[in-house]
C-alpha positions as CSV (number, residue, x, y, z in Angstrom):
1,X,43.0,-18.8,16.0
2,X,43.5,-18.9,12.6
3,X,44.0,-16.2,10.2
4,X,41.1,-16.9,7.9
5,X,38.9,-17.7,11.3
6,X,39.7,-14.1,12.4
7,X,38.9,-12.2,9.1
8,X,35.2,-14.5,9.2
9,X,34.9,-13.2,12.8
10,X,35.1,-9.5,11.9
11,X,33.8,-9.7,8.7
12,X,30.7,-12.0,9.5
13,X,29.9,-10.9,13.6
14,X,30.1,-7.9,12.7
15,X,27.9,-8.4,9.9
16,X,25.1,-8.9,13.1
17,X,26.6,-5.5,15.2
18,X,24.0,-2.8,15.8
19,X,26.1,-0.2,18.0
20,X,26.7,3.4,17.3
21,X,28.1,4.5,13.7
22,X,31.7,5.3,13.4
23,X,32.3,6.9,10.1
24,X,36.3,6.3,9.1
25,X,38.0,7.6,6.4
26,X,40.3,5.2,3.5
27,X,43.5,5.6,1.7
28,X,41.5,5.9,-1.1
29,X,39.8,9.5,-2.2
30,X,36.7,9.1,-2.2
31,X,35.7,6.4,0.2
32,X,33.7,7.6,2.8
33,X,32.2,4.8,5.5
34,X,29.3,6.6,6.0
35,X,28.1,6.9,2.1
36,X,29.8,3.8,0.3
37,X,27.4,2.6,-2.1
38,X,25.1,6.1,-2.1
39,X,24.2,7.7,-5.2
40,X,22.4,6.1,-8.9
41,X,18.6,5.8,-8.1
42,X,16.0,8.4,-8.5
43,X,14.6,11.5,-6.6
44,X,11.8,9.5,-5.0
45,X,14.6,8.1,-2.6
46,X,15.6,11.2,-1.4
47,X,13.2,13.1,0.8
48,X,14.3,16.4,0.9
49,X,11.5,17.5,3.4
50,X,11.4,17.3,7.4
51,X,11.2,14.0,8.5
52,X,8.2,13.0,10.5
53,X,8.8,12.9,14.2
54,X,7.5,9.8,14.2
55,X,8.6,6.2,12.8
56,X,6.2,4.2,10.5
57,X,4.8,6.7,8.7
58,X,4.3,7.3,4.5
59,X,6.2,9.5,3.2
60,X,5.5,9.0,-0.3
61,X,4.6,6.1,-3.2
62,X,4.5,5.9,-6.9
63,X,4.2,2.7,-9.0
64,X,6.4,0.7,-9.7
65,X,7.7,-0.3,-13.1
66,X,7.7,-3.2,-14.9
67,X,11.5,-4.5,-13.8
68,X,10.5,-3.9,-10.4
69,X,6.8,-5.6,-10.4
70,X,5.4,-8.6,-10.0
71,X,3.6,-10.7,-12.1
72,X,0.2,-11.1,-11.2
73,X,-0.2,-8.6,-8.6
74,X,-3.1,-6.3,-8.7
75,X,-0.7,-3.2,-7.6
76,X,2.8,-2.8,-7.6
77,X,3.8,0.0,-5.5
78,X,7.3,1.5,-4.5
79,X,7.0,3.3,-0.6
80,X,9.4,5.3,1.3
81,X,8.7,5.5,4.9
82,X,10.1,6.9,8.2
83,X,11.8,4.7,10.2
84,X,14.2,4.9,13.4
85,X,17.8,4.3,12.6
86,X,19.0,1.0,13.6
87,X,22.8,1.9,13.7
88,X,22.4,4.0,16.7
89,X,18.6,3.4,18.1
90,X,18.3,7.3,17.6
91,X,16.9,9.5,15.2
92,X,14.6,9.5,11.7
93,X,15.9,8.3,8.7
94,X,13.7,7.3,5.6
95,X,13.7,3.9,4.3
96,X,12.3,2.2,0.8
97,X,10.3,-0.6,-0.1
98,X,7.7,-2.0,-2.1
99,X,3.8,-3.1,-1.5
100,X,2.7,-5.8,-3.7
101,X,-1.3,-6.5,-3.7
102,X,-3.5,-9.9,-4.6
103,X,-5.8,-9.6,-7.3
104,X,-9.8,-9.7,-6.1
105,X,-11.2,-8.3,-3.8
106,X,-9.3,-8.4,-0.2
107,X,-11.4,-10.3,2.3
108,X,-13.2,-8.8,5.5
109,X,-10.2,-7.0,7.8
110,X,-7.9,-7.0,4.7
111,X,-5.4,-9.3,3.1
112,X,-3.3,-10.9,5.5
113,X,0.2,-9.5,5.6
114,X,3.6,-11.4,4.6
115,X,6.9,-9.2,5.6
116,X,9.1,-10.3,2.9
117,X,13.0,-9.8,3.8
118,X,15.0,-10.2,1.0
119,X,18.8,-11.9,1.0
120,X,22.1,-10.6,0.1
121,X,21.8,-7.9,-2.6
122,X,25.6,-5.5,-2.2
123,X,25.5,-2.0,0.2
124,X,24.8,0.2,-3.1
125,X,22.1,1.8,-3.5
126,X,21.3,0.8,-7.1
127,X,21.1,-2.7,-6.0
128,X,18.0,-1.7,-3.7
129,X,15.3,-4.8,-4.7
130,X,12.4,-2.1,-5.1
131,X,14.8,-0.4,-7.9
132,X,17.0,-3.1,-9.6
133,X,14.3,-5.6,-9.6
134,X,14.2,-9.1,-7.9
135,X,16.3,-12.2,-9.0
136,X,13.6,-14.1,-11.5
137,X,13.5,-16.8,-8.2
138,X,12.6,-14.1,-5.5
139,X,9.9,-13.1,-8.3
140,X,8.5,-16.6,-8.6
141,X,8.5,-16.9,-4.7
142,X,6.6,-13.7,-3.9
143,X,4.1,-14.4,-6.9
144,X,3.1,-18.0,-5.7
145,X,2.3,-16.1,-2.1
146,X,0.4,-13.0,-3.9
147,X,-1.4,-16.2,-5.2
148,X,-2.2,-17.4,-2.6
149,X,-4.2,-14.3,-1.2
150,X,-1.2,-12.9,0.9
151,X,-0.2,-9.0,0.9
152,X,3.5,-8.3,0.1
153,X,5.2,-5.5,1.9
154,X,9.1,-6.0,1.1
155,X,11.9,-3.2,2.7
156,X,14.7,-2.4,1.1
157,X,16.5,-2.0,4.0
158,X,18.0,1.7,5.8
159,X,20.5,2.6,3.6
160,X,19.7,0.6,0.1
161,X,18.3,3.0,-2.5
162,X,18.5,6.2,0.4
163,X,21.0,7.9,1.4
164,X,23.2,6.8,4.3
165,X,25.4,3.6,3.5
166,X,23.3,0.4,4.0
167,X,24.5,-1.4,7.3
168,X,24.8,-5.1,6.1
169,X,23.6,-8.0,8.1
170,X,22.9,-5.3,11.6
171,X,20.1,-7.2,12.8
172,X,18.5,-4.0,14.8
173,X,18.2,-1.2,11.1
174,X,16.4,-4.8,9.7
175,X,14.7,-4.9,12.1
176,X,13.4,-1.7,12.4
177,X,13.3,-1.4,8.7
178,X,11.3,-4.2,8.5
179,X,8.5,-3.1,11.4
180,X,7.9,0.3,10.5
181,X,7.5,-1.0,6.7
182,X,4.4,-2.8,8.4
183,X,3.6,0.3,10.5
184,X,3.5,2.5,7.3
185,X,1.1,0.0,5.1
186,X,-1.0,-0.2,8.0
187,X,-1.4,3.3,9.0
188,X,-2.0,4.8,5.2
189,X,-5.0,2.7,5.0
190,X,-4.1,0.0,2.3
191,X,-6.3,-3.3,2.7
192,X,-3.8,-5.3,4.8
193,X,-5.0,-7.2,7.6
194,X,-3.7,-6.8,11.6
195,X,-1.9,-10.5,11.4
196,X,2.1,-10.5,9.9
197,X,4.0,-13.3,8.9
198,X,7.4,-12.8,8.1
199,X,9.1,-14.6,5.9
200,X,12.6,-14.2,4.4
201,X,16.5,-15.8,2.8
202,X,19.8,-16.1,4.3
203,X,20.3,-12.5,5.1
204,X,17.1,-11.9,5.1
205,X,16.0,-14.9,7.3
206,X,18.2,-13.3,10.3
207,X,16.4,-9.9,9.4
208,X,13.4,-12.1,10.2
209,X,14.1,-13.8,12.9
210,X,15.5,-10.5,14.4
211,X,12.4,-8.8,13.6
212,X,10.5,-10.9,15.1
213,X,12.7,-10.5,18.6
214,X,12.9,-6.8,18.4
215,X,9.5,-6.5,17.8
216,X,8.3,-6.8,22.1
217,X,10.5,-3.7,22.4
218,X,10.3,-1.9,19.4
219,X,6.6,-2.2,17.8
220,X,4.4,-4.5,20.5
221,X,1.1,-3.6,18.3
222,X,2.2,-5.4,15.6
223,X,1.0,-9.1,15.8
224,X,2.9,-11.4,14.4
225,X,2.2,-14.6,14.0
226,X,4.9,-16.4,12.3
227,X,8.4,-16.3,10.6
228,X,10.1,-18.3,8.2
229,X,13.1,-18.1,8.0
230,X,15.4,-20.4,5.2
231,X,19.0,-20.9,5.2
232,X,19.6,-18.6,8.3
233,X,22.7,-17.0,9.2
234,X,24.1,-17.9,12.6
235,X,27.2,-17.1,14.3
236,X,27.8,-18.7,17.2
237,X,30.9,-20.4,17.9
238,X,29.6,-23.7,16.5
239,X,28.1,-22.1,14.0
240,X,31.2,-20.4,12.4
241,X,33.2,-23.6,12.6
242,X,30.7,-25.1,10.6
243,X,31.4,-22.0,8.2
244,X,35.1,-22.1,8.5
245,X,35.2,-25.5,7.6
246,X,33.2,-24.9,4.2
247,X,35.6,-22.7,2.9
248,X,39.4,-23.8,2.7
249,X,41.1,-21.1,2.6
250,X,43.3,-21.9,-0.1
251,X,40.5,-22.2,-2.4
252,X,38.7,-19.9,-5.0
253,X,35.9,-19.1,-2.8
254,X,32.6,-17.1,-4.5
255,X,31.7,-16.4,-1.1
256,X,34.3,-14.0,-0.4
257,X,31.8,-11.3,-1.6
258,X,29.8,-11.7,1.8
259,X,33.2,-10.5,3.6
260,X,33.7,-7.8,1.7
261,X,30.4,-6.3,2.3
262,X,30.1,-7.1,6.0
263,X,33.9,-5.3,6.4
264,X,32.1,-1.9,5.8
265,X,30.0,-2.5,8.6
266,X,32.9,-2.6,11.1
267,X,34.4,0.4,9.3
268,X,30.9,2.0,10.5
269,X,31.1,0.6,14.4
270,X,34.8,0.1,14.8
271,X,36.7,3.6,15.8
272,X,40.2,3.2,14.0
273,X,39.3,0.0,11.7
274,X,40.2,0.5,8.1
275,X,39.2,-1.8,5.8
276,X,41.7,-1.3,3.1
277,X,44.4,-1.9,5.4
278,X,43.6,-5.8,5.7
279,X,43.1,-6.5,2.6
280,X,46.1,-7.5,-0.1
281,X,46.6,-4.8,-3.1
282,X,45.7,-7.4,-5.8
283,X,42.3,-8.1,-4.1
284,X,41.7,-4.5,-3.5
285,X,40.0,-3.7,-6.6
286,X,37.5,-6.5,-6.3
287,X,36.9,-5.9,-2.6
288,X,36.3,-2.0,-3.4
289,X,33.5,-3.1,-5.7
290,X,31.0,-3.0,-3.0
291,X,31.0,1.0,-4.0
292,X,28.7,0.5,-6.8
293,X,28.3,-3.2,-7.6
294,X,25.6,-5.5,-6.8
295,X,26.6,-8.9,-4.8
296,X,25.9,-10.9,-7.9
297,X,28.0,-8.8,-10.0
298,X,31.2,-9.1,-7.1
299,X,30.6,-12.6,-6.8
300,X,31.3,-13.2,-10.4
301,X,34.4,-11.0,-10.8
302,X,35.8,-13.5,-7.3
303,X,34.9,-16.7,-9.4
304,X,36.8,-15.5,-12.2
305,X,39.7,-14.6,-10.5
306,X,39.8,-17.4,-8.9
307,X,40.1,-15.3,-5.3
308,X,40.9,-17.2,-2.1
309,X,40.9,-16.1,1.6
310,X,44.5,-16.6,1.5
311,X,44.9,-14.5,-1.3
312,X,42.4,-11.6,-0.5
313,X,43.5,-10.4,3.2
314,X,47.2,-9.3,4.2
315,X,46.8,-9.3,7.8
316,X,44.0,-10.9,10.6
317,X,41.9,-7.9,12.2
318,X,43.0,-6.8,14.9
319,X,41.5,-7.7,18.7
320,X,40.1,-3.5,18.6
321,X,37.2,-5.7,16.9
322,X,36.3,-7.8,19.3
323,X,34.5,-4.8,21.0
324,X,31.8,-5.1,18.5
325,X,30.9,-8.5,18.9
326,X,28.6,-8.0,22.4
327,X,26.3,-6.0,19.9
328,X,25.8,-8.8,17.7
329,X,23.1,-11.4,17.0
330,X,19.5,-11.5,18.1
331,X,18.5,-9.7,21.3
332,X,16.6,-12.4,22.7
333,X,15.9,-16.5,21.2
334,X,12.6,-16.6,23.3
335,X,10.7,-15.7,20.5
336,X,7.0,-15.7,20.6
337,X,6.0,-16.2,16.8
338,X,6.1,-19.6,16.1
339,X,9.4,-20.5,13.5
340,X,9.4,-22.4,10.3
341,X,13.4,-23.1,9.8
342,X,13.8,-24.3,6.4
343,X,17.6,-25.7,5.6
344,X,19.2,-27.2,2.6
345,X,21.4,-29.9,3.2
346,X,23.6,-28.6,0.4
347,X,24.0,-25.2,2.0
348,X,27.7,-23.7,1.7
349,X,26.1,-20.5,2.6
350,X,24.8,-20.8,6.1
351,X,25.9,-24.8,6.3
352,X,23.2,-27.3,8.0
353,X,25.4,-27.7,11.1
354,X,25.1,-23.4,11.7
355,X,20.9,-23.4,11.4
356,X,20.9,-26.8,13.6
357,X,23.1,-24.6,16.1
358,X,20.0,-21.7,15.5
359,X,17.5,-24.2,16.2
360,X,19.2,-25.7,19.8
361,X,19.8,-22.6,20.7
362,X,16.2,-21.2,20.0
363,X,14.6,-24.6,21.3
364,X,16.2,-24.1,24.7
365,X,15.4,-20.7,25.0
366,X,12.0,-21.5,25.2
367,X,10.8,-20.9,21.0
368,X,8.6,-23.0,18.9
369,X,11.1,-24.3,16.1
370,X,8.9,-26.3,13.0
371,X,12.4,-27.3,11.3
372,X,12.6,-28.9,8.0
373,X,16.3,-30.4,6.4
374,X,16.2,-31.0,2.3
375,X,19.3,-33.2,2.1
376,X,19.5,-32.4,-1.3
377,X,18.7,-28.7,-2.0
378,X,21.3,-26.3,-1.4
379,X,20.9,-22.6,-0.1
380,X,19.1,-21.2,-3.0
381,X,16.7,-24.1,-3.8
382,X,15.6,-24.4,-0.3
383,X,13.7,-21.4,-0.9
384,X,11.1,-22.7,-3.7
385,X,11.8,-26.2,-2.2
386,X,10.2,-25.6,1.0
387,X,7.0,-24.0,0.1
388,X,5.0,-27.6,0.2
389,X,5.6,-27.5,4.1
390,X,6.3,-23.4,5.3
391,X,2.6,-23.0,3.5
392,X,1.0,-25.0,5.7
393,X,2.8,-23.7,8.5
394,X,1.9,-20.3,7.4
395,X,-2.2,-21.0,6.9
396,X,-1.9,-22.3,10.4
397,X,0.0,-19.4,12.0
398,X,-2.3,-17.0,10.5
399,X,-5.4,-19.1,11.5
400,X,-4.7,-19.1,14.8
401,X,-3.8,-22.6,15.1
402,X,-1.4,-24.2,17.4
403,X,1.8,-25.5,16.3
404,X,3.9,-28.0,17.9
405,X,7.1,-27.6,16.3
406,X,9.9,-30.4,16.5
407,X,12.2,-29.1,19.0
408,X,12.1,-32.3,21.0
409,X,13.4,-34.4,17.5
410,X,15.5,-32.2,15.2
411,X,15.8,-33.1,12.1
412,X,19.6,-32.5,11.9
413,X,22.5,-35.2,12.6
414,X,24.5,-35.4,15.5
């Protein structure tokens, strides 16, 4: 195996690991695995009280302000909630997020309810979406659902804007995020309806498909009746050569940024893995970024240096990492919800060949996969791009209609 195919295993399964939290120290003073990124947002993310018992409850809201809001919503709030920590399946933590009402007056039983899980952002806290504010894209998106009569309620994720360091691409703290986000609209009386739909990008399309297969276990009351999922990260071994073979490795790569966040993850899980050690001194001060540096902000400071996988890591991780890869992925493809999988053809991200590998796998387990290729959208434009066909999908998941899905005639090539 390959040096570069290594570094994407432990940087990118890992990425999906939801086992016990292993803080490790660095070389470097400072760097603590268990707080990289903490610190730069306000008191409201710091609840200083005792934590309900309880998961899914308010803890407290405020408005939002006008970087954070969007347009056309009748009320922009920012929550913070109690919510079981993912990492190790034990204990209270408190998570943020943001509740974004229609205008009018909400129908009999409430607006319906969209989940929205939101894509790569960085591990710091600053970069949480319901304080730095939404790419203008993810603020068009959400604003053609508002306007559509659909209920927003977005997490930020356990450990983006509160304390704790944010766990990027676990599937179970998404997960749980994501639920008891519901939970605590629903239980604090806002006009939401019973019915969810998730809906969310690249990282945030595994947090939904995860959701939705941690939710039999984790929240049964909840009924959801959908998930769209676009550009969806999948790493199974078909998958990852599909990734591998996207990104020469002696090649300025933008992507690199994904790696960087996902290695602080396994310095969480991994007893004895140190992150600095595999990665060469020259890339060091990019890959250290992840501190207090949103992923839009890394990925430009890769592109101008014109970083490549050859380049950024010394040595492959060692096999201590393969330990973590059992706790990786989704819990269980036989998904109830109905899935709208919406993939760009031009996707270097999560490439077509990795979401048709999702879909196969999903299919056979027994899901109801609505999958849609856009030959020539890549893994951004696929979000806007496939609103013509996922809001159909949606009126019908939330109406109670039946949908057939195209498992039997894929839309993917051989």
């Amino acid at each position: 195996m390959s040096h570069r195919v290594i570094v994407l295993l432990a940087a990118m399964l890992l990425g999906l690991a939801g086992c016990q939290s292993v803080p490790q120290g660095n070389p470097d003073d400072g760097w603590n695995s268990a707080t990289l990124g903490d610190g730069g947002t306000p008191e409201f993310y710091s609840y200083s009280g005792a934590l309900p018992d309880d998961p899914g409850l308010l803890l407290r809201q405020e408005e939002l302000g006008e970087r954070q809001s969007i347009p056309g919503a009748a009320r922009n709030l920012r929550l913070l909630y109690s919510s079981t920590d993912g990492l190790d399946g034990q204990g209270i933590v408190a998570v943020s997020g943001a509740l974004f009402l229609p205008e009018g007056e909400p129908p009999e039983g409430g607006w319906p309810l969209m989940a929205w899980t939101h894509g790569t952002v960085g591990i710091a806290d600053i970069c949480a979406p319901s304080w730095d504010g939404r790419q203008q894209q993810d603020m068009d998106y959400l604003a053609f659902w508002l306007g559509q009569g659909f209920a927003v309620v977005a997490s930020d994720y356990q450990g983006l804007g509160t304390p704790g360091t944010h766990p990027y691409l676990a599937t179970r703290p998404e997960a749980y995020s994501n639920l008891d986000a519901v939970r605590a609209v629903r239980s604090a009386g806002f006009p939401v309806a019973d019915k969810v739909v998730l809906i969310g990008q690249s990282q945030g399309a595994g947090a939904a498909v995860a959701t939705a297969s941690y939710a039999s276990s984790y929240a049964p009351e909840i009924d959801i009746r959908g998930v769209v999922a676009t550009g969806v990260p999948y790493f199974s071994p078909e998958g990852l050569v599909a990734l591998n073979e996207s990104r020469p490795p002696d090649q300025p790569d933008p992507l690199l940024g994904y790696n960087f966040l996902a290695m602080t993850l396994a310095e969480q899980i991994v007893p004895g893995f140190v992150m600095r050690e595999h990665i060469a001194e020259d890339a060091w001060p990019i890959a250290r970024l992840v501190t207090d540096t949103c992923y839009k902000d890394i990925k430009a400071r890769v592109e101008a240096e014109g970083l490549t996988y050859n380049r950024a890591f010394n040595q492959p991780v060692t096999d201590v990492l393969s330990a973590a890869f059992g706790q990786m992925g989704f819990p269980d493809l036989a998904i109830r919800a109905p899935i709208f999988l919406g993939t760009g053809g031009r996707d270097r991200d999560t490439p077509a060949r990795m979401q048709a590998a999702f879909m196969r796998d999903a299919c056979t387990a027994g899901s109801t996969v609505e999958a849609h290729l856009y030959p020539e959208l890549d893994h951004r434009q696929v979000v806007p791009g496939s609103t013509g066909d996922s809001l159909p999908f949606v009126q019908a998941a939330f109406g109670g209609q039946k949908i057939e899905g195209n498992c039997q005639a894929p839309p993917f090539a051989d």
